[in-house]
N, C-alpha and C positions, 0 to 999 in steps of 0.2 A: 504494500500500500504506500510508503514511504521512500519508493527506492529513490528516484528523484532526488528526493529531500535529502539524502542520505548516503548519497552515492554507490547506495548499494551494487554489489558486482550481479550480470546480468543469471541469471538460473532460475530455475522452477521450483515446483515442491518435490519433485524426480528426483533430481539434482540435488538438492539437500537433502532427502533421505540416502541417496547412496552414500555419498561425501558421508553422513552421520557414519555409519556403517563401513567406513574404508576412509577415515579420513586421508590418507598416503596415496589416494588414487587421483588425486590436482588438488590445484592452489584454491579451488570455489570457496574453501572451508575458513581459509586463512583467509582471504578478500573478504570476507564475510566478516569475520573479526575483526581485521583493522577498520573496516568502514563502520560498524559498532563504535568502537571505542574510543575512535577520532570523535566521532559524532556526540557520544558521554561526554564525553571530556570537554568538548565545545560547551555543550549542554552545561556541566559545571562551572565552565569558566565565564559563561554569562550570566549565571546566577551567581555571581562575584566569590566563588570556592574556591579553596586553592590545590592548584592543578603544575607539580614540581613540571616545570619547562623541559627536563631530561628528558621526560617522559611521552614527548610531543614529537620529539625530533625526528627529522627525516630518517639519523641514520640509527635512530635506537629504537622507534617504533616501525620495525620495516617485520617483511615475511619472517625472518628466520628468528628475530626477538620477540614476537608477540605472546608468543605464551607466558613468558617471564613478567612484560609490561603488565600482561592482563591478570596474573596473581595479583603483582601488586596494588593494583586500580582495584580488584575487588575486595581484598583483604587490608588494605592500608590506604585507598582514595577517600576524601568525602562522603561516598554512599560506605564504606566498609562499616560501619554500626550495623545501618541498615540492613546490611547483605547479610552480615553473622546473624541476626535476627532472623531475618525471612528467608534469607535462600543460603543456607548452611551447605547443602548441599552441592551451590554453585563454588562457594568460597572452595571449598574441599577438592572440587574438580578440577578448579582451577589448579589447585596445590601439584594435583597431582599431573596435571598433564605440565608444567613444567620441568617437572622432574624425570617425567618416563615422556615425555615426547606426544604425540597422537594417539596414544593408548587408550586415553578416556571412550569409557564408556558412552553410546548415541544418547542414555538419557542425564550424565552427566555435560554433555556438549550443549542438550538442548535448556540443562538448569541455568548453565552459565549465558547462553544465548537469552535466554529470558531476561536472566538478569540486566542484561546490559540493556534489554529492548528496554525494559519499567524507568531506566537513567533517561536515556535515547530520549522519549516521550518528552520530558521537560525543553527539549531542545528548540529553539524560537520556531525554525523554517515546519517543522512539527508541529506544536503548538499551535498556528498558524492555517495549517492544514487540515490539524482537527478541527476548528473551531469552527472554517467555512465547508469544511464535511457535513458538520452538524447543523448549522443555520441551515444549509444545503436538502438535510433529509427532513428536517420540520419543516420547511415551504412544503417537499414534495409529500410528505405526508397531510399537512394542511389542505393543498390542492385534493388530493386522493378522497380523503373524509367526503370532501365538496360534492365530488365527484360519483363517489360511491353511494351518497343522498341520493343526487340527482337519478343515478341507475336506479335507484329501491323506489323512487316515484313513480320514473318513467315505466316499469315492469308493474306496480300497482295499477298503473291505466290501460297498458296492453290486456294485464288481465282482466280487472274490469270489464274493458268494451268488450272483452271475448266472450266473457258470460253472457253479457247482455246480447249478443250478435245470437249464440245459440239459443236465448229465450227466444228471441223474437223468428228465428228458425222456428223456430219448437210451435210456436203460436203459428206462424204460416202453415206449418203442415197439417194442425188439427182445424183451422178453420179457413170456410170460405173466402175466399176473394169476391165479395160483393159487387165491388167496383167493377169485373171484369169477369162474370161466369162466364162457363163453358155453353157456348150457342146450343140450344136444341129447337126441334125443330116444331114449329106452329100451325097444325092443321084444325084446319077450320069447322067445328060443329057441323055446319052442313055437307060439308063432302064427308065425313065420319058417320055422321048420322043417317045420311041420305038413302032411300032404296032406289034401286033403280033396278029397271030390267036383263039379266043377267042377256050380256054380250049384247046392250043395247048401247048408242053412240052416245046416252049420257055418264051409262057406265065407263067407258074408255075416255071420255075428256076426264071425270072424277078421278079415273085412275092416274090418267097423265098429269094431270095441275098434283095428285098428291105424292108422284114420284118426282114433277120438278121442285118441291118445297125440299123434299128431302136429300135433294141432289146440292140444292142451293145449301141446305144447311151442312154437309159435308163438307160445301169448299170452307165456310165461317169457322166448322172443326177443324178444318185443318191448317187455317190459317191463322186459327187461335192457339193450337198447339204448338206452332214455327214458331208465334212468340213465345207463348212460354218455356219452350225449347231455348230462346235465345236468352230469355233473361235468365233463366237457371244458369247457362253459359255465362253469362256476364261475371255472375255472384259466384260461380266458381272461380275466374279470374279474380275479381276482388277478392276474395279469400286467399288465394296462391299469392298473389301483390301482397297482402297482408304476411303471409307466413315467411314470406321470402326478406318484408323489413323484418319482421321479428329477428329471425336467422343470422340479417346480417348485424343488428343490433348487439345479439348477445354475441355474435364476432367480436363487433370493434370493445366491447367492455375485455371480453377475453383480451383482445391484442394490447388495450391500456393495462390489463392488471398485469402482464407480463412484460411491459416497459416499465411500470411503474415498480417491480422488484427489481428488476435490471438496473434502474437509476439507483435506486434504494442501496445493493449488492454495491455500485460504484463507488457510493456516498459513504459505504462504509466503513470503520476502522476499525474494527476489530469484528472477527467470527464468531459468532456461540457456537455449540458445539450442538452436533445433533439429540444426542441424546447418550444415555448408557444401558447397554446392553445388563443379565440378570451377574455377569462376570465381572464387570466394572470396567469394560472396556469404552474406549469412548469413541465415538464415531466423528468426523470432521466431513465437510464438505467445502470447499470452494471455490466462487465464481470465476477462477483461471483457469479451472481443473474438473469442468462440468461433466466428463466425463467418466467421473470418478470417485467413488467416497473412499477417506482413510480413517484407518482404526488406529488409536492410540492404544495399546495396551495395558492393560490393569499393571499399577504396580502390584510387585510380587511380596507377598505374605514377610518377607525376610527382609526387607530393603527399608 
């Protein structure tokens, strides 16, 4: 999160777990420590501590003195209360990897790399960084809130009107359309009622006037059903129009909540940890490293 700030030498979390585990396999481990503790030291020396000048120098804080420089810094700097107090463990590490070299154990490496990070932290260009990190994630959390209202409204009216769409369905299907019945056809009392003499010429016009009513009434049916053929067509398209804003709506809320953790992830400075397993192992994930979650392992019963 700091390298920038911090000069930190370029690598991944790959890359410092191997290095943990082989620190004799490149210099990533040692870069890593000088740009720590140049960075403390600054960090100290602007908070007006006092930081012995030997210990600065080009040619005595270089690759091959660090481990010695950084005993000292943790066990006899400004923080050295502090460290024997809370990272006992670092202070020891440190002891020991001056004496035997690269030996140290990777959770001794990462006590002492802590340590120096907690100094580090005080450091202006730091400082600095956290602060417009955090201003940074309260905007975008403030926006978000905004944001996330405005989605729990707008999905209360989608729903809403949908219920209401399917009553007023509901009520179309069980009742009539008044305004617009289905034509049937109107024949007349007297040609119903009428006798006449079977296969006489009044019989055959009666017959023909009551087959053209209902020929005429045929075309009404069926030109009444083309419409309502059409407008049930319409109200389907309305509804598909409707499903398809719905669709893309809760799209674009998806595509915001997933920039708004992305910003959030960027804005960040420090990781929580996912969780712990029933073994006391801890789980890490982060946003460099998406494709990957790492376990920190339980310390052990004896340690």
């Amino acid at each position: 999160a700091f390298r920038a700030e911090l000069s930190l030498p370029k690598g991944g979390i790959d890359l410092l777990v191997q290095t943990l585990h082989n620190p004799a396999s490149g210099s990533y481990l040692g870069e890593l420590y000088l740009a720590l503790m140049r960075s403390s030291m600054e960090a100290a020396q602007h908070h007006q501590m006092v930081v012995p000048p030997q210990w600065t120098g080009d040619f005595t804080l270089s690759g091959h003195t660090w481990p010695e420089v950084l005993r000292r810094w943790l066990s006899c700097g400004p923080y050295a209360e502090s460290n024997r107090r809370n990272s006992p463990e670092a202070v020891a590490a440190a002891t020991t990897l001056s004496c035997g070299g690269m030996k140290t154990l990777p959770q001794g490496h990462i006590a002492m790399l802590m340590c120096l990070m907690d100094s580090v932290m005080d450091h202006t260009a730091v400082k600095s960084m956290v602060d417009t990190r955090v201003e940074h994630a309260a905007e975008l959390r403030t926006r978000w809130t905004q944001q996330q209202k405005d989605f729990k409204e707008t999905e209360k009216q989608m729903q809403y009107d949908r219920i209401l769409r399917e009553s007023k369905a509901q009520d179309a299907a069980d009742d009539i359309d008044e305004t617009d019945p289905k034509p049937e056809a109107e024949i007349p009392p007297e040609l119903l009622d009428g006798e006449f003499e079977p296969g006489s010429k009044e019989e055959e016009e009666r017959n023909k006037k009551i087959e053209d009513i209902m020929a005429h009434n045929q075309r009404l049916v069926f030109q009444w059903e083309k419409k309502q053929q059409a407008k049930q067509r319409e109200e389907e398209k309305e509804e598909e129009r409707r499903l398809v804003d719905e669709q893309r709506f809760y799209e674009r809320h998806h595509k915001h909540e997933l920039e708004f953790h992305a910003k959030i992830n960027k804005a960040a400075v420090r990781y929580p940890t996912l969780g712990l397993d029933r073994y006391g192992n801890r789980y890490w994930w982060f946003p460099s490293e998406k494709g990957r979650v790492y376990i920190e392992p339980a310390p052990s019963a004896n340690a």
